[in-house]
N, C-alpha and C positions, 0 to 999 in steps of 0.2 A: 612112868607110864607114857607110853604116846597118845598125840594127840590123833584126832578119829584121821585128819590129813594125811599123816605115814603110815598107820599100822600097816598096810600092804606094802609098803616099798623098803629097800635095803636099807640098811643108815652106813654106808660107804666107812664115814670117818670112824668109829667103833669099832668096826669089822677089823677094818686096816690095821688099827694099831693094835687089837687084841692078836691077830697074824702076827703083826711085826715083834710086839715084846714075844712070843713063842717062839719065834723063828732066830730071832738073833741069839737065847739062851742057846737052842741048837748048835749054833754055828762057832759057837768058844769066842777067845778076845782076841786072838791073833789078827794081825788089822796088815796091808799092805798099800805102800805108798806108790805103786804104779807099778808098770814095767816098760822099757823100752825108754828110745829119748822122745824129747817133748814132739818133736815133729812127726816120728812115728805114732803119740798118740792122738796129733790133732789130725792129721791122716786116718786112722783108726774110723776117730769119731765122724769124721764126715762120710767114711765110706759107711756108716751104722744109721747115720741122718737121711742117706740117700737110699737104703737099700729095706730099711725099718717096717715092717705092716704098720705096725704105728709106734706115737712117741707119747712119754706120761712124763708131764713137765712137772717137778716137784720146786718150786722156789720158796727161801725163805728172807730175811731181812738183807744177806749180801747181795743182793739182787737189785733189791732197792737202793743199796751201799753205791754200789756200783753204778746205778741211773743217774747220781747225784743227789740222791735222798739222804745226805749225812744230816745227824743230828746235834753237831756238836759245832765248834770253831767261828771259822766267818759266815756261815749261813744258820749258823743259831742267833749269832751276834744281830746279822744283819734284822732278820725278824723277831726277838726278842731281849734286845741288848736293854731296854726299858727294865727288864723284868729281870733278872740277871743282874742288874745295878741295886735293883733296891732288895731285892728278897735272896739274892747270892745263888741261883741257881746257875748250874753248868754244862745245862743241855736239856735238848728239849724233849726227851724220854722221862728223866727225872723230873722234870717240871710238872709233865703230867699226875705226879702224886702229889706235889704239894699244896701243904696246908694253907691256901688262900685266906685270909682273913674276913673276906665281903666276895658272896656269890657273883657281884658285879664285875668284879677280879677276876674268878676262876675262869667265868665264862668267856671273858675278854681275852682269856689264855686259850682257851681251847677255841674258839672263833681263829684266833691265827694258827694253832696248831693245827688245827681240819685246815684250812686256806691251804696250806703249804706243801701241806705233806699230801694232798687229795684233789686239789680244785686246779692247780697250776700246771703250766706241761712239763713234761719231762727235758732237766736237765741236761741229759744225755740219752743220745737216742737207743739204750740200751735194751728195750722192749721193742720197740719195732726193728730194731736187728733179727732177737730172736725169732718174731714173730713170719720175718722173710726167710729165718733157716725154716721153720716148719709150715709155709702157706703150702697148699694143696698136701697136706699130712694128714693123717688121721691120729688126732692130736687133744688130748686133756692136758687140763693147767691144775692140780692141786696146789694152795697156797696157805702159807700163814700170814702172810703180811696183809694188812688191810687197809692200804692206802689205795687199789684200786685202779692199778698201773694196769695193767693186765687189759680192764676191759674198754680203759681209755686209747691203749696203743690199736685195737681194734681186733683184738680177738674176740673170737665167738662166745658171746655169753654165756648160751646153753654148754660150752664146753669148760666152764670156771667152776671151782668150788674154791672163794672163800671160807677156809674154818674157823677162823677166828673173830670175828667181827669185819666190818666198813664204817672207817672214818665218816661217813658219809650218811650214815642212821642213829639217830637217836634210838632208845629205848626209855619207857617207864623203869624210873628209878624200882619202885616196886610191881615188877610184871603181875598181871593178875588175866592178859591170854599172851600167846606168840604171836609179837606184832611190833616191826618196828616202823620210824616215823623220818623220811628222807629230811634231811637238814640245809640245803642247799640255797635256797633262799635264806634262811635264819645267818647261813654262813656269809652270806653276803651283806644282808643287812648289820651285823654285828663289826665288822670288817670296816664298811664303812662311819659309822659310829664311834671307833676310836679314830679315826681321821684318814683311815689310808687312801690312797684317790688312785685312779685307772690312767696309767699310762696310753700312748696310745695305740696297743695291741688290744686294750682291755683287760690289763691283769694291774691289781690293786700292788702298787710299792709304798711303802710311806714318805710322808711330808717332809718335807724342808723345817716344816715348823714343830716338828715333837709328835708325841700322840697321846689319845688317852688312852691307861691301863684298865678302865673300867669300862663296860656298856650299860648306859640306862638300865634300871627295875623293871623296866615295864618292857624289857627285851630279853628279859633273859626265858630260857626254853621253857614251854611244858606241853604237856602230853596235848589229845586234843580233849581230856576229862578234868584238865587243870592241876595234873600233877608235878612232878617233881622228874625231869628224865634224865640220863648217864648216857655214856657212849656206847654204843653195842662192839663193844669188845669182851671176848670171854676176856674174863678177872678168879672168876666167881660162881656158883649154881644159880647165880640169878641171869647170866649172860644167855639172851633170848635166840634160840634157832629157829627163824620164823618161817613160813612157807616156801620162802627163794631159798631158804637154806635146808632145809630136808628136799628139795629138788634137787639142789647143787649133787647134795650126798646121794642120793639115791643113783642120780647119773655119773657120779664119779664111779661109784659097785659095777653099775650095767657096765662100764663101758671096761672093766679091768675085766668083768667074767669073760664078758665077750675075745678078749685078746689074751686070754692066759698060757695060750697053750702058742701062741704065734711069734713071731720075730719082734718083739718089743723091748722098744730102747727107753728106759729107766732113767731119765735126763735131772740131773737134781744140783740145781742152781741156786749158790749162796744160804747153806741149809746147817747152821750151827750145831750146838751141842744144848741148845737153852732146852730144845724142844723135838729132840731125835725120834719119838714114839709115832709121831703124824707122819713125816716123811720119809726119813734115813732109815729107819728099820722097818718099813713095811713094805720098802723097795727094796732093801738088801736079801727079804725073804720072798718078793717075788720072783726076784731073780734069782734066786739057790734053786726054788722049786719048777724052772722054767728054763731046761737048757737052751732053748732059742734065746732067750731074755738076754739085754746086756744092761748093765750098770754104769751109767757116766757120771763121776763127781765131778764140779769145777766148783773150786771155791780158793777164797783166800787165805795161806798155812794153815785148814782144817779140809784138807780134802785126803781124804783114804778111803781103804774098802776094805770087808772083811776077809784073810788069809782065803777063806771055805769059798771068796767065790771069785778069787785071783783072774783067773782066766776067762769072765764075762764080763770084766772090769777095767774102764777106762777113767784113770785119775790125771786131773791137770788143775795142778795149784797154780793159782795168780789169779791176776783182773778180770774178772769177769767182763766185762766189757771188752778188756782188747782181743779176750781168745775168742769171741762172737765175733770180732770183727775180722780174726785171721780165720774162722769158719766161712765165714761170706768170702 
């Protein structure tokens, strides 16, 4: 049931994927790896970037891959090498499930996990690249990822739909309305508590001398009724769509109705196979149903298109990062 907030407004994410699982059965399995060489297609795409009524930016985790957001190796090391030592974890994706023994733990883990992956600037200028290919565009961002890159490189709010959660909100463990609770401070205070200190940019690196794995009792999160709160990432039926998020969705709808039938370029940046239903296949069906439409995959050895729409489809496997920067 909706809450009294939506009942009038579309729910974008629903829609989408109810189109896209339809559309792709249509469309059979024949799947096509490009056509043309790579410079014919990065020519393609720029003349589709310039010439576009608008662009629907669909990103998913290689995006962030690509920013410098890896999760694993010497920058898991360097922010989690503590924790990795004693409990044998080997990345910080997987970390996020483990069974912590003392809430003072867990939180101490997730305190560096939000820090890193949310509060810090980008690695690599890989968002403000994009963001210079489509300034003065008429331009949405649909997202899975929820680190929050997006509206830090300084795109337009109003024009984001996180679907999946933000690092960056807590929720009531047990919701009882749609309502989440900004963590930003919490992230800060907690950060510092296990010892890490502010360079002097202001960004928190750890000590010379160790750190603790734990934060005080009396710091760990709760609601503002004294509850028990999680991270507002869908997992779950309990993952909260609070107000900013039935907007997101409602403006994500308007703004696809609005350009259905126009020159729209289907831009879909670092978008796997974990989670095809949200973006890959609701974009491959707006563009079968929209001869003006084109479809642009860029990903790393997972970029194809479906045979049915060969000829609206521009595929460029590799680094995301450097084909934005042979775009600019």
């Amino acid at each position: 049931m909706k809450t009294s907030y939506t009942e009038e407004r579309p729910d974008g994410y629903r829609e989408t994927i109810q189109r896209g699982l339809w559309g792709v059965r249509q469309m059979g399995r024949g799947i096509t790896r490009g056509e043309g060489t790579r410079q014919e297609r990065l020519q393609r795409l720029k003349t589709e970037l310039a010439s576009a009524d608008a662009v629907v930016i669909g990103a998913g985790a290689g995006l962030s891959t690509a920013a410098g957001y890896t999760y694993s190796g010497e920058r898991f090391r360097y922010w989690f090498g503590d924790f990795a030592d004693r409990f044998g974890i080997e990345d910080i994706y997987s970390g996020g499930f483990y069974p912590f023994p003392k809430e003072e733990i867990l939180w101490a883990w997730w305190a560096r996990h939000i820090y890193c992956n949310r509060y810090i600037q980008d690695p690599k200028p890989v968002y403000g690249n994009l963001l210079r290919l489509v300034d003065g565009k008429d331009y949405f961002v649909i997202t899975t990822n929820v680190d929050h890159r997006f509206q830090a490189a300084g795109f337009d709010k109003k024009r984001l739909f996180y679907t999946q959660g933000d690092y960056g909100l807590f929720q009531s463990k047990t919701p009882k309305a749609p309502v989440t609770y900004d963590n930003e401070a919490w992230v800060m205070e907690a950060m510092a508590a296990q010892g890490f200190v502010r360079d002097a940019s202001g960004a928190f690196v750890p000590p010379q001398s160790g750190l603790s794995m734990e934060i005080p009792s009396a710091l760990i999160p709760r609601d503002p009724q004294g509850g028990k709160v999680v991270m507002n990432l869908r997992s779950d039926d309990s993952f909260v769509e609070d107000a900013g998020w039935h907007a997101a969705s409602a403006a994500y709808a308007d703004f696809l109705r609005r350009h259905e039938r126009l020159h729209t370029l289907y831009l879909e940046l670092g978008v796997g196979d974990n989670t095809p239903v949200i973006i890959k296949y609701p974009f491959w069906q707006m563009t079968h149903d929209n001869p003006a439409a084109i479809y642009a995959c860029l990903n790393y050895n997972e970029a194809y298109a479906p045979r049915a729409i060969t000829a609206q489809s521009i595929v460029l496997d590799g680094d995301t990062a450097a084909v934005l920067e042979e775009l600019l």
